[in-house]
C-alpha positions in Angstrom: 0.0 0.0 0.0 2.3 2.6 -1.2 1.8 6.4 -1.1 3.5 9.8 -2.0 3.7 12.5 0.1 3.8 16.1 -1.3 4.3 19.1 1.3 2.6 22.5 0.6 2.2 25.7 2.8 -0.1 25.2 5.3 -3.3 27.2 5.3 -3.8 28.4 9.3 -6.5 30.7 9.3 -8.4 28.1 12.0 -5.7 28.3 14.2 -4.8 30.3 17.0 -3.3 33.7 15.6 0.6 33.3 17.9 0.3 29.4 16.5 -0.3 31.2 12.9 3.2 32.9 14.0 5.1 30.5 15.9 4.5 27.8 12.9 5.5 30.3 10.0 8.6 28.1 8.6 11.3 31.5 9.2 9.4 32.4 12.6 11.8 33.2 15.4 9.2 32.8 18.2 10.5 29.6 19.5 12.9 32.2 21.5 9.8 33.6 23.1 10.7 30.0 25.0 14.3 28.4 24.4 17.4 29.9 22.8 17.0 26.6 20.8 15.3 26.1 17.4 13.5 23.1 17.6 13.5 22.5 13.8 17.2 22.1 14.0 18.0 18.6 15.1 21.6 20.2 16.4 19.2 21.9 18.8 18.3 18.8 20.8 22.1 17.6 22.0 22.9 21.0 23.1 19.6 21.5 25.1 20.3 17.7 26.6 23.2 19.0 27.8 21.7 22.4 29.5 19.0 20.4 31.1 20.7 18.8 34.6 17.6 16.9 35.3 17.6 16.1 39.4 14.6 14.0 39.4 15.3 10.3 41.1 15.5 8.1 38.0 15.6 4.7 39.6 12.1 5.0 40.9 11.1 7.2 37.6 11.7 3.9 35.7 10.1 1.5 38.2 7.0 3.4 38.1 7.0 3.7 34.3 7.8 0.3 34.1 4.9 -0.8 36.7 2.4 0.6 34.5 3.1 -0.1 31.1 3.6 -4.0 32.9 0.2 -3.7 34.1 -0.7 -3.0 30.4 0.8 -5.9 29.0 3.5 -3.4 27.0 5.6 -5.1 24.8 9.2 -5.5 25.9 10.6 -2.4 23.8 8.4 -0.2 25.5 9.4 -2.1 28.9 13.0 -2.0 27.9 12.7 1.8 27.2 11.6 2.5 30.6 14.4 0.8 32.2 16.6 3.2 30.4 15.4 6.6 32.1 17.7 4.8 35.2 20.2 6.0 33.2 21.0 10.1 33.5 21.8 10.4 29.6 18.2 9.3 28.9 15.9 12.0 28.1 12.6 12.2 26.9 10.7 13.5 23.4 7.3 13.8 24.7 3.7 14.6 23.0 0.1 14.5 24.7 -3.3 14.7 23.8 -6.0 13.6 26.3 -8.1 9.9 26.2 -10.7 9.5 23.8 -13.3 7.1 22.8 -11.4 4.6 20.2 -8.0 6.1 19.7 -9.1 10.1 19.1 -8.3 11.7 15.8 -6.0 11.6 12.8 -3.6 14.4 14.2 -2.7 12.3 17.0 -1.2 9.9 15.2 0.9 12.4 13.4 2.3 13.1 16.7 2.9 9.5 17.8 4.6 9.1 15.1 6.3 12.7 14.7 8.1 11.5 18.4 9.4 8.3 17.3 10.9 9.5 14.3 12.0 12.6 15.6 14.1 10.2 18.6 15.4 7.8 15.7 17.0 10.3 13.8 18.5 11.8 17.0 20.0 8.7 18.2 21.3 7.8 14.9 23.4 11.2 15.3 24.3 10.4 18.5 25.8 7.4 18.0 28.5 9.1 16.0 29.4 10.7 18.6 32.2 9.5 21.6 29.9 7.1 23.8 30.4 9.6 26.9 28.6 12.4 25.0 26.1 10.3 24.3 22.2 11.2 25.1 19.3 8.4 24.3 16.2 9.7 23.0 13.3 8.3 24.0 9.6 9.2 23.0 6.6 9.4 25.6 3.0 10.2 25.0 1.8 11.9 28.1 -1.6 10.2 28.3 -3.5 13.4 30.2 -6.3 10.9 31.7 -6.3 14.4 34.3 -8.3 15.9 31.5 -12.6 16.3 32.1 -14.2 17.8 29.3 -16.1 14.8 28.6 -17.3 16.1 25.0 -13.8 15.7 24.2 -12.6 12.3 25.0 -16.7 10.7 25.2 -16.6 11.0 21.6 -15.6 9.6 18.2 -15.9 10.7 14.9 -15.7 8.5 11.4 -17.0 9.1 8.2 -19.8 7.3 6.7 -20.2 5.8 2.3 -20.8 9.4 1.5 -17.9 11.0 3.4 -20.7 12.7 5.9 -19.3 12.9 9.7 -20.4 10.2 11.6 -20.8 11.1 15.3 -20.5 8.1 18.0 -20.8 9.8 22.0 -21.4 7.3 25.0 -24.4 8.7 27.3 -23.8 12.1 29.1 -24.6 10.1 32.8 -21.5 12.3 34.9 -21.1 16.1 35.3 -19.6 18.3 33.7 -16.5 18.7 36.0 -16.5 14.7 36.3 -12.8 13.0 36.2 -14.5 10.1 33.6 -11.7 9.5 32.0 -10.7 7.7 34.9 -13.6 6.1 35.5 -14.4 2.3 34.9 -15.6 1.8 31.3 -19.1 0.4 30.6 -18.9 -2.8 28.8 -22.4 -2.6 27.7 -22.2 0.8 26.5 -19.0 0.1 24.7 -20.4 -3.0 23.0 -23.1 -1.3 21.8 -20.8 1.3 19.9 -18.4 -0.8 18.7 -21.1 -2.4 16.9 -22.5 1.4 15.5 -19.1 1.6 14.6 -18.7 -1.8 12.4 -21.6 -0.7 10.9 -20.1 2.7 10.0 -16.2 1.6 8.8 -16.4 0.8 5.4 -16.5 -2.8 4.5 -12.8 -3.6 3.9 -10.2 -6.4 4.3 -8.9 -4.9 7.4 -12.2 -4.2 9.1 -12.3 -7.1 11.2 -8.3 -6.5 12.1 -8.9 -2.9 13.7 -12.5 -4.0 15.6 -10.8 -7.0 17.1 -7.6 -4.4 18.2 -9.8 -2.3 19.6 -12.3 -4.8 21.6 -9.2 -6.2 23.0 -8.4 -2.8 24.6 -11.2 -1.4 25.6 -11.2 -2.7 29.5 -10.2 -0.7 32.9 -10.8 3.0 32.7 -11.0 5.1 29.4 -7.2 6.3 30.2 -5.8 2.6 30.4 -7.7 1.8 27.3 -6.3 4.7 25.5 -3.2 3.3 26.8 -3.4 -0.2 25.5 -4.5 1.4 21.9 -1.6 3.6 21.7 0.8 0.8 22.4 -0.9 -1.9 20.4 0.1 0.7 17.6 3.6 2.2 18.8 4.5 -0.5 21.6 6.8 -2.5 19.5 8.8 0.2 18.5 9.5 1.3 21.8 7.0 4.6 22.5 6.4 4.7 26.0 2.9 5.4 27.5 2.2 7.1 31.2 -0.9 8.6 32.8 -0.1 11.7 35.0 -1.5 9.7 37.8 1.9 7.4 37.6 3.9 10.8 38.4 2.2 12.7 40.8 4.0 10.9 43.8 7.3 12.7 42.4 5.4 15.9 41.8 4.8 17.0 45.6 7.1 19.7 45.5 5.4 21.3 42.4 1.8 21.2 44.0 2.8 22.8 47.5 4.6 25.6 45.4 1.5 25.9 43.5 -0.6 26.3 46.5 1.9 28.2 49.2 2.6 31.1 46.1 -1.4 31.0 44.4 -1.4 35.2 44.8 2.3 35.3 43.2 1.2 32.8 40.1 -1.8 34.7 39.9 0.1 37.6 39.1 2.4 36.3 36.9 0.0 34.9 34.9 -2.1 37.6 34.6 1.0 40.0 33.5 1.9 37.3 30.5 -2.5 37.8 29.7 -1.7 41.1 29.3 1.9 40.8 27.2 0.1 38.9 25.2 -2.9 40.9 24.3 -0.3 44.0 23.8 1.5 42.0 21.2 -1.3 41.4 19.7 -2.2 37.7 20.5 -5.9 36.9 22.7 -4.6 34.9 25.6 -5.9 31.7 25.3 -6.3 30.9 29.3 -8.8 33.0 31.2 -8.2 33.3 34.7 -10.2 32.7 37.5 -10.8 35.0 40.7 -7.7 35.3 42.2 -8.6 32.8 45.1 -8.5 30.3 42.6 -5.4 27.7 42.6 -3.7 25.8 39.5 -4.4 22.4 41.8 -7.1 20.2 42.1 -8.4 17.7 44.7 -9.6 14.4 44.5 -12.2 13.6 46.2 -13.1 9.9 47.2 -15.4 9.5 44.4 -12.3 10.2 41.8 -13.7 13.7 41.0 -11.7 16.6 40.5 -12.2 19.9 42.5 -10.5 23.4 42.0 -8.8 24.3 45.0 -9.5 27.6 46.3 -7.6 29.6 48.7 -8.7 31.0 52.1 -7.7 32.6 55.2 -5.9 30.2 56.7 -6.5 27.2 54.3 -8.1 26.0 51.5 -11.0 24.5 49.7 -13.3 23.5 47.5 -16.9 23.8 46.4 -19.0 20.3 46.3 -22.7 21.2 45.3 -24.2 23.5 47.8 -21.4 22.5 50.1 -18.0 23.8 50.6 -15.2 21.1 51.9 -12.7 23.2 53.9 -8.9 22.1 54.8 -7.0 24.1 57.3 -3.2 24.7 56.1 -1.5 21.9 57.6 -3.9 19.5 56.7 -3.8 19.9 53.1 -0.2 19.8 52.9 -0.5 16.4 55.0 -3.0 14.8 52.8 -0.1 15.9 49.7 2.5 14.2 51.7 0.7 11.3 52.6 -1.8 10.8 49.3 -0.2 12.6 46.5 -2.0 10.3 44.2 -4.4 12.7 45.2 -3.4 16.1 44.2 -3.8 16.9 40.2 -2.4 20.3 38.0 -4.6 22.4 36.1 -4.0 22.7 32.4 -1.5 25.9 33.1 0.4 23.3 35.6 0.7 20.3 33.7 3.5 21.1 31.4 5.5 22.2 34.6 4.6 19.1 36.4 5.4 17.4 33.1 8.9 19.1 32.7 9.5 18.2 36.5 8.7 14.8 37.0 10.1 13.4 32.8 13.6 15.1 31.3 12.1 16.3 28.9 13.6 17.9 25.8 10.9 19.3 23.4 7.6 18.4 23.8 5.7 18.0 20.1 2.6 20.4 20.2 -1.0 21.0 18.7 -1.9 24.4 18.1 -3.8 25.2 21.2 -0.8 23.4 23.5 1.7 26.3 21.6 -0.7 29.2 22.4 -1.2 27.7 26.1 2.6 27.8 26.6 3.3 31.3 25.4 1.1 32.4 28.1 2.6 30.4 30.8 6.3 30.1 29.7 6.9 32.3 33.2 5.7 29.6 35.3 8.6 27.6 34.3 11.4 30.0 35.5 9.4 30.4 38.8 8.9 27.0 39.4 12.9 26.8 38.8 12.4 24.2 35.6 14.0 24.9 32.3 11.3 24.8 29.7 11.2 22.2 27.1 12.1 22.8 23.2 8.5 23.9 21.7 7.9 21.4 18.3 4.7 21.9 16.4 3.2 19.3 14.9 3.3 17.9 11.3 -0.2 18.9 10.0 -1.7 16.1 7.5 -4.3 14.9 5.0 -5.3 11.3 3.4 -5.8 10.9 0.0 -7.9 8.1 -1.3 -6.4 7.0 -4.8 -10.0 7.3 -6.4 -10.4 10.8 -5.0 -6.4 11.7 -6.5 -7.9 11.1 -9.9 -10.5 13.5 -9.0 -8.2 16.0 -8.6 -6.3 15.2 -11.7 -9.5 15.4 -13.8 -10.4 18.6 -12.3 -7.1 20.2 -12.3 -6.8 20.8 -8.6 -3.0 20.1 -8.2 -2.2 19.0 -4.4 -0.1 22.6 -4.0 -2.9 24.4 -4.8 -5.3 22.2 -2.9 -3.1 22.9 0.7 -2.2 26.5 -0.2 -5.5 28.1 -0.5 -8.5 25.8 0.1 -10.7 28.4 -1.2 -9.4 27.6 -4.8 -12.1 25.0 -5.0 -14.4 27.5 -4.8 -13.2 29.2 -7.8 -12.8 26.1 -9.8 -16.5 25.7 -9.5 -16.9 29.2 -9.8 -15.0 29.5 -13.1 -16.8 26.1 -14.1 -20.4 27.9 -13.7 -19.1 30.7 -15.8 -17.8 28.4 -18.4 -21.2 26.5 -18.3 -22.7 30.1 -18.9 -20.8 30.7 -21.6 -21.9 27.1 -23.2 -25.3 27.4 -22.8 -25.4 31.2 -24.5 -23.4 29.6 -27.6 -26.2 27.2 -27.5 -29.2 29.7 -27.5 -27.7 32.1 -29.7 -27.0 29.1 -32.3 -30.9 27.9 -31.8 -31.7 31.7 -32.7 -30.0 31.9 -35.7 -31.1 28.3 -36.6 -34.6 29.5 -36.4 -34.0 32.8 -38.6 -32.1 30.9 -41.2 -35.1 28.4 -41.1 -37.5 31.4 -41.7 -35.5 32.8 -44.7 -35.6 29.0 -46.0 -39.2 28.7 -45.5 -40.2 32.2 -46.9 -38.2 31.2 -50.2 -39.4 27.8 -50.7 -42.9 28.6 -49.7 -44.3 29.6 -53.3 -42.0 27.6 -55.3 -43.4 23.9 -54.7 -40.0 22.5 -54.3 -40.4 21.3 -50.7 -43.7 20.4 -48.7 -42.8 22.6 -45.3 -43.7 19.8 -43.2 -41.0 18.0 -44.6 -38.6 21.0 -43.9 -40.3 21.5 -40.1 -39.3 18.2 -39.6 -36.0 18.8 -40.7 -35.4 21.5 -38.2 -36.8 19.5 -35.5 -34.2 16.9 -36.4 -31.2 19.4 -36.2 -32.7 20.8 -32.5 -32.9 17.3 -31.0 -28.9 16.5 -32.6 -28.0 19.9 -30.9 -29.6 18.8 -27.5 -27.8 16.0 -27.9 -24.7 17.4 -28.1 -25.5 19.9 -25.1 -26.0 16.8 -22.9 -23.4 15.3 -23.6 -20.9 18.2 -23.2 -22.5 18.6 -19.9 -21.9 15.1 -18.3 -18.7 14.6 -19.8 -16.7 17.4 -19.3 -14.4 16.8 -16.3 -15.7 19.5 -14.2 -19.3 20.6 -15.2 -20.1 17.3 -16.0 -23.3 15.8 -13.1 -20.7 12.8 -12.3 -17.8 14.8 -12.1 -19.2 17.5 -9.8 -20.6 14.4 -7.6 -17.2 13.7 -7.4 -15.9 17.4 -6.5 -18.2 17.5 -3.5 -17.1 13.7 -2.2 -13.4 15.0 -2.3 -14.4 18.4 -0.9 -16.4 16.9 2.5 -13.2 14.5 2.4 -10.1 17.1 2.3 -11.8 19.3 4.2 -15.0 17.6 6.8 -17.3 20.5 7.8 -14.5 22.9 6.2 -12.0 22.0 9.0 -8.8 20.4 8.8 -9.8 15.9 8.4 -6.8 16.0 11.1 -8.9 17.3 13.4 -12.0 15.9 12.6 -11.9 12.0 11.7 -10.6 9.4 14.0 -7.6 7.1 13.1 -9.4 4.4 13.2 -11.3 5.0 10.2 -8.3 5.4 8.3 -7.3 2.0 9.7 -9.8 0.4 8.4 -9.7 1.6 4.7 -6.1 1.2 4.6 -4.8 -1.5 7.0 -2.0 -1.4 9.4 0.4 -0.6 6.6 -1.1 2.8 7.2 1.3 3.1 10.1 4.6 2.6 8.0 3.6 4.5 5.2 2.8 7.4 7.2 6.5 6.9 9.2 8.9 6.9 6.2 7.0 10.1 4.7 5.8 12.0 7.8 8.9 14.8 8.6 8.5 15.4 11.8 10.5 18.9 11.6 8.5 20.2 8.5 6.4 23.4 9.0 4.6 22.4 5.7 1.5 20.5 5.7 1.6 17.0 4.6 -0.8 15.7 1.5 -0.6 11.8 1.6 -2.0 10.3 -1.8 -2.5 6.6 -2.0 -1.2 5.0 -4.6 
């Protein structure tokens, strides 16, 4: 199942406007967080060696090694995590939060944009003397933390017509619920696994990617993210972790967070305002400044903002507010840290604190995040990880190539200005204009030159005119011939061909968004098999600022 990948200029109007910025191939904004470009693989030894990690690495790799054992990880994802005992052993780490059946297309990008990123840096490292020698080693942060339940409760495939396909499981927690940690229903999950056989086209591999996905969905929705991610990347060593796994070695960063909440506050409100003065609409909105960047757990697993008081803190639990004096909360964090969790803003510290992390590989809501909180870094005393954006991407199938070849809509075009469809058609109508005037304004002078032929003949006896009507009837019904025929043949105006325009349009580009964002993985699995994997790993480049068009051959 071969393909070719051609790379174009990305079109980022849906994006946030400092992403628009920071992904601009000659955009210097990676300084707003690292003297190091991430786009230059000579970048990634030199910030390995600024990085003096202190973080204990024997019981960092027992504890990555205990989970991914309790997932049945294969033994180069086991092995991996052995290796962060070592202190030349860092981490290139990308994160997206659980969701129903693997979550969408841009994820895998990522995935994938982490392993290769880490096989091309060892492969430079091992020219070097075995002293200087770092080991790459790539980790999706599995942020299970994460409650927006539309988010990760839903999955979206398309259907015979390329239409969106919408599978959710019932809304039956609250809005500020932790489900993804929750124990999955096996009921519910049956029943859409089987909407969703009924949805995947009916291919060769069908069967293959339902099984895969059966098999994992067990445990919570985080764990069964898990074992999908690994039953895809396992074998060639990614390593998996929920935040939960760190938080015992993330104590210090949660009493920091809650001893100095007026002090973050602060800061983060002064980098709202840099932001909005260079232009940029911060993407975070902060709370009152009470609020904290730590949530509780309570003993039903759900999460609760912790908010400062007098002389403690707290949190609000429907019409009741559960109150902690000072000392106690910062027993229950030495005691049960298991039970402390960071708020989006804190999660890449924590992340940066508790992993050695070199670059972390972000969407385009992760970049705006960490413009905004890039000061929290250099208070908490962490140096902030190399920002890499992610590779953006789109599937062609080969039937909807030729499509493009017939109407002229070269892949260039197609990824520079998405709008071009519009005046393809737009040019086609005019041309169809055009057509149908030459075909009137024939049919006129048809009927005069039958007039003048009729007037002459009338009195001479040479032709009964009901012969010579006839005659022009003839020529009419050849001429509508030839109309029709123009029409349905010609590769754009033709009633197949634009059929086939508007199947590749809701395919390229699903409710006029990005099909990164919208379609899940899974349905790209099942059309093309898991060949779909290596294709997309020898032509993904995981340092391109282009977007990726991959056209099945």
């Amino acid at each position: 199942m071969p393909m070719t990948c051609v790379k174009a200029p990305d079109f980022l109007e849906k994006y946030h406007p400092y992403t628009v910025s920071y992904r601009a191939p000659e955009a210097e904004l990676y300084r707003d967080f690292s003297p190091f470009n991430p786009r230059q693989l000579d970048s990634y030894h030199a910030y390995a060696a600024s990085l003096n990690w202190q973080g204990e690495r024997e019981a960092l790799a027992n504890a990555l090694k205990s989970y991914l054992e309790r997932l049945q990880a294969p033994s180069a994802a086991l092995a991996n995590a052995a290796r962060f005992a070592d202190n030349k052993t860092v981490a290139i780490v990308t994160g997206h939060q659980p969701s129903l059946f693997g979550g969408p297309l841009f994820l895998m990008f990522k995935l994938i944009s982490a392993l290769q990123l880490c096989q091309q840096l060892n492969q430079r490292e091992s020219a070097l003397p075995e002293t200087d020698r770092f080991h790459y080693i790539p980790v999706y942060w599995n942020a299970s933390e994460d409650h927006n339940r539309s988010e990760f409760c839903r999955a979206t495939v398309f259907d015979q017509e390329h239409d969106l396909i919408h599978l959710a499981q019932a809304d039956d927690t609250g809005s500020g619920s932790h489900r993804s940690a929750a124990q999955i229903d096996t009921s519910e999950i049956a029943d859409l696994l089987n909407k969703l056989a009924e949805i995947l086209p009916p291919t060769e591999f069908k069967n293959e990617v339902m099984d895969n996905l059966k098999g994992c969905m067990s445990g919570s929705l985080g764990e069964a993210m898990s074992r999908l991610v690994l039953s895809w990347f396992g074998e060639q060593g990614l390593l998996v972790v929920e935040p939960q796994v760190l938080r015992p070695f993330a104590r210090p960063v949660f009493a920091k967070a809650l001893q100095d909440w007026k002090e973050i506050y602060h800061l983060l409100d002064k980098s709202r305002q840099a932001m909005a003065e260079r232009g940029y609409p911060p993407p975070l909105m902060l709370r009152e400044t009470e609020t904290t960047l730590v949530y509780y757990l309570d003993e039903n697993g759900e999460r609760n903002r912790l908010h400062a008081e007098a002389d403690g803190y707290g949190y609000s639990s429907g019409e009741l507010f559960i109150r902690f004096e000072t000392a106690t909360i910062f027993q229950k964090l030495e005691a049960h840290p298991e039970s402390f969790s960071p708020s989006a803003a804190l999660r890449p510290v924590m992340q940066a604190f508790t992993l050695p992390v070199v670059a972390y590989i972000a969407g385009g809501g992760e970049i705006a995040y960490h413009c905004q909180i890039c000061g929290l870094f250099q208070y908490f005393g962490i140096k902030i990880p190399m920002l890499l954006p992610r590779p953006a991407g789109t599937i062609i199938k080969k039937s909807l190539a030729k499509t493009m070849q017939r109407m002229g809509i070269s892949p260039e075009k197609l990824l520079s200005d998405r709008w071009e469809w519009d005046t393809i058609l737009k040019a086609a109508e005019d041309k169809n204009h055009t057509q149908r005037n030459v075909f009137t304004e024939f049919k006129d002078e048809l009927d005069k030159a039958f007039e003048q032929l009729a007037d002459e003949l009338s009195n001479s006896g040479m032709i009964n005119l009901n012969e010579l009507a006839r005659t022009q009837e003839r020529c009419y019904e050849n001429i509508a011939v030839l109309q029709k025929r123009l029409e349905q043949e010609d590769p754009v105006l033709g009633k197949e061909a634009r059929k086939r325009y508007f199947r590749l349009r809701k395919f390229v580009l699903p409710g006029e968004r990005y099909q990164d964002i919208c379609v899940w993985t899974v349905y790209f699995l099942a059309c093309f098999g898991k060949d779909l994997i290596a294709e997309l790993s020898a032509n993904l480049d995981p340092l391109s600022a282009l977007h990726h068009l991959f056209i099945m051959d």
